[in-house]
N, C-alpha and C positions, 0 to 999 in steps of 0.2 A: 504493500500500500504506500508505503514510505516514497519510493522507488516512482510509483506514479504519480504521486502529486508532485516531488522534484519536476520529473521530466515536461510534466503540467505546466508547472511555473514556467519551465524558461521557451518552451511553446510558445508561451504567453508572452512572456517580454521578450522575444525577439519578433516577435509582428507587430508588437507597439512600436521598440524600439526603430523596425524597419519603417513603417507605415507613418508612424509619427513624423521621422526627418523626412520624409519624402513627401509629408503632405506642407509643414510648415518653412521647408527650406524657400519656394518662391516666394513667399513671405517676409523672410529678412529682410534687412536692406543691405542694399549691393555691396557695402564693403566686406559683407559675411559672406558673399560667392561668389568672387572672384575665385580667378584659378589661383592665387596665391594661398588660399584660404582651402581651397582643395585639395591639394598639394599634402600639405602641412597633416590635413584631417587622413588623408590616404597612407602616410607614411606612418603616423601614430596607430591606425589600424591593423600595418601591414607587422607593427612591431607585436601587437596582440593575437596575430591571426597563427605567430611562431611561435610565443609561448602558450597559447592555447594549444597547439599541436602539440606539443612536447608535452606539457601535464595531460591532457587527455590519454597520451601514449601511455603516460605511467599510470594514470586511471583503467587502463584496457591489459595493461603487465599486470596492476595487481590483482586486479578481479579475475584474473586467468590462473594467477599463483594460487589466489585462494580456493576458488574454485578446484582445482588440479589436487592443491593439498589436502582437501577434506576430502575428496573422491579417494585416493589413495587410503586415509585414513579409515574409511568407511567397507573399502573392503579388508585393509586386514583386521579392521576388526570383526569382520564377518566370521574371516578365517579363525581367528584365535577362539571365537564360539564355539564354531565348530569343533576344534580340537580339543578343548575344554569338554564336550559333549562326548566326544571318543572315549577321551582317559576317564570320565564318569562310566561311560558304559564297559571299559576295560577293568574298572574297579568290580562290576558285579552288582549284584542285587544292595548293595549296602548304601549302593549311592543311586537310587533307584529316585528315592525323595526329589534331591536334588536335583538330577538329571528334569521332572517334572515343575520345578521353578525354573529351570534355565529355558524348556519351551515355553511358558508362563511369559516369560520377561521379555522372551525375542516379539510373539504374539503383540504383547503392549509396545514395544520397542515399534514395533512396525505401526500398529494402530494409531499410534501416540507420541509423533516424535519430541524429544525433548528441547524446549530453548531455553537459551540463558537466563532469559528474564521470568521466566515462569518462578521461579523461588520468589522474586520480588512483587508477582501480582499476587502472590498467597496462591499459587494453581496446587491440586494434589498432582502429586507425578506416581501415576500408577507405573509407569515401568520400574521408576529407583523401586518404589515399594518390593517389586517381586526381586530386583535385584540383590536387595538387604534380604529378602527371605532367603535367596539363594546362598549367602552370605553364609547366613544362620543355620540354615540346612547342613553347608560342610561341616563347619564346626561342631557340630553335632556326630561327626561322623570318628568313630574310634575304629585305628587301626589294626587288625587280629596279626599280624603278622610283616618281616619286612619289605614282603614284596606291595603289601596294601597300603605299608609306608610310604616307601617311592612313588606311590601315584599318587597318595593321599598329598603329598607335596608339590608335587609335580602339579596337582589340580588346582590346589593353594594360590599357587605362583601365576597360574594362568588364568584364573579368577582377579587377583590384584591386575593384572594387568589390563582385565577385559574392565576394571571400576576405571582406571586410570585413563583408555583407551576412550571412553563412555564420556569421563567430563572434557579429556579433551574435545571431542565432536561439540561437544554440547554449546564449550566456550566459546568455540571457532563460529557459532551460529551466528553472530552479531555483524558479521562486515568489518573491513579495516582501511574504509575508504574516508577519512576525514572529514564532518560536513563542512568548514571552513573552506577548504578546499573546494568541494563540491559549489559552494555559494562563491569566492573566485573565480571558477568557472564558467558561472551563469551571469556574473560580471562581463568579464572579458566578452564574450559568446553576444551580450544584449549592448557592449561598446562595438563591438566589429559589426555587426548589422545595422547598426546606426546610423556608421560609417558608409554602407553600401545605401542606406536609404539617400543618406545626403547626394545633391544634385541627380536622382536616378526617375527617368520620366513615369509621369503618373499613368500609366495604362494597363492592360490584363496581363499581359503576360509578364509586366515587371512584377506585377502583383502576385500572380499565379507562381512565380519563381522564387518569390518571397515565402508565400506559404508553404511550397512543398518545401524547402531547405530547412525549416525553423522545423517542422512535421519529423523532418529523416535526421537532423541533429539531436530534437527533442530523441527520437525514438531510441537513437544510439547512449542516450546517457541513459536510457530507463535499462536497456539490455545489460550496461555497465552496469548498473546500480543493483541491479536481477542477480547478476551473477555472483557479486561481493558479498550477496545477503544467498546460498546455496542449498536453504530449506522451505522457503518461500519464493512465490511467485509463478514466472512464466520457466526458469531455467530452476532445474532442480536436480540434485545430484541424487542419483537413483537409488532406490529400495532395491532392488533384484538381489546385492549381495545378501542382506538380510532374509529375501525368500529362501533361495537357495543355501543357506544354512540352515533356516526352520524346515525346511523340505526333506533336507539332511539327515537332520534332528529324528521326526518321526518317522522316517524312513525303516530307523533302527527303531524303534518303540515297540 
């Protein structure tokens, strides 16, 4: 949502921005349009039209990093589920319990994905919930001998990892695209249109040229903004690893 009303605004003010100078520039008086005066307005444009390219570029690197990094993220944590769910079922009937919280957890995992801010709106998070069960579950689990030892650790170990693995995702949910930044952007972006409205004749197709650039700029920051934010919106970094571990899972049940 965030994402769209951003890319909303600067829609918005760059067809003001455009439409504006292009409707009151014959309006000045003439020592504001001369070519001296054009000149001057074109080359101040042409300096914001470079650094606007350059941040945008690092707006479209980092939304790509992020993006990339949590994908990554997301399936080895599938992975490590999964193997977690092996050495449970290698364990034997003892960890039978638990083996049934960890498909519990993945179920909500999937139904319910987890965001950062959810602890701060008071949300219940049914997945931690079965996670902590699962938790509980091991713990509970005494080992008859040293072969039930080594897995009982082994399981331990791959458990803290899949908590650890869980809040990272979860932290990563937020985007790491500055809004300062993003608001210099929409700066720069509603100065350089300005610049093109100034002396630019008032007819359709200046108009229509107008529009569609401000439409497929707007569009390009909402894709940006989509991608930084990787569990909401239009671009979402996909569930399937998590199927295909719960699929896994009762495969063997």
């Amino acid at each position: 949502m965030t994402a769209l009303i951003i890319s909303s605004a600067v829609f918005v003010s760059l067809c003001i921005a455009s439409f504006a100078t292009m409707h009151f520039h014959p309006k000045l008086p003439l020592r504001h349009r001369d070519d001296d005066t054009n000149t001057v307005v074109r080359l101040v444009a042409n300096i914001f039209v470079v650094m606007t390219s350059l941040v945008f570029g690092l707006m479209i690197n980092s939304a790509k990093n992020t993006f990339e990094n949590i994908d990554a993220n997301v399936h080895s944590y599938a992975t490590n589920l999964i193997l977690l769910d092996r050495t449970l079922r290698t364990y034997g009937l003892g960890a039978n319990d638990a083996r049934q919280h960890l498909i519990r957890y993945v179920e909500e995992a999937i139904a319910s994905p987890a965001r950062a801010d959810d602890t701060l709106r008071n949300e219940r998070d049914t997945a931690r919930f079965r996670l902590d069960m699962l938790g509980e579950s091991l713990a509970a689990i005494t080992p008859s001998d040293s072969f039930h030892e080594s897995m009982f650790a082994g399981a331990r170990q791959q458990y803290n990892r899949i908590v650890e693995q869980r809040w990272t995702i979860v932290e990563q949910s937020e985007g790491a695209i500055p809004m300062p930044l993003i608001g210099m952007l929409g700066a720069w972006l509603t100065l350089i249109f300005a610049s093109f409205g100034y002396r630019a004749p008032m007819n359709t197709v200046v108009a229509t040229m107008f529009l569609v650039s401000a439409l497929l700029i707007a569009a390009s920051v909402y894709l940006v903004l989509d991608m930084d934010i990787p569990f909401s919106g239009a671009i979402q970094i996909s569930d399937a690893p998590l199927h295909r571990a719960l699929a896994e899972m009762k495969s063997g049940t």
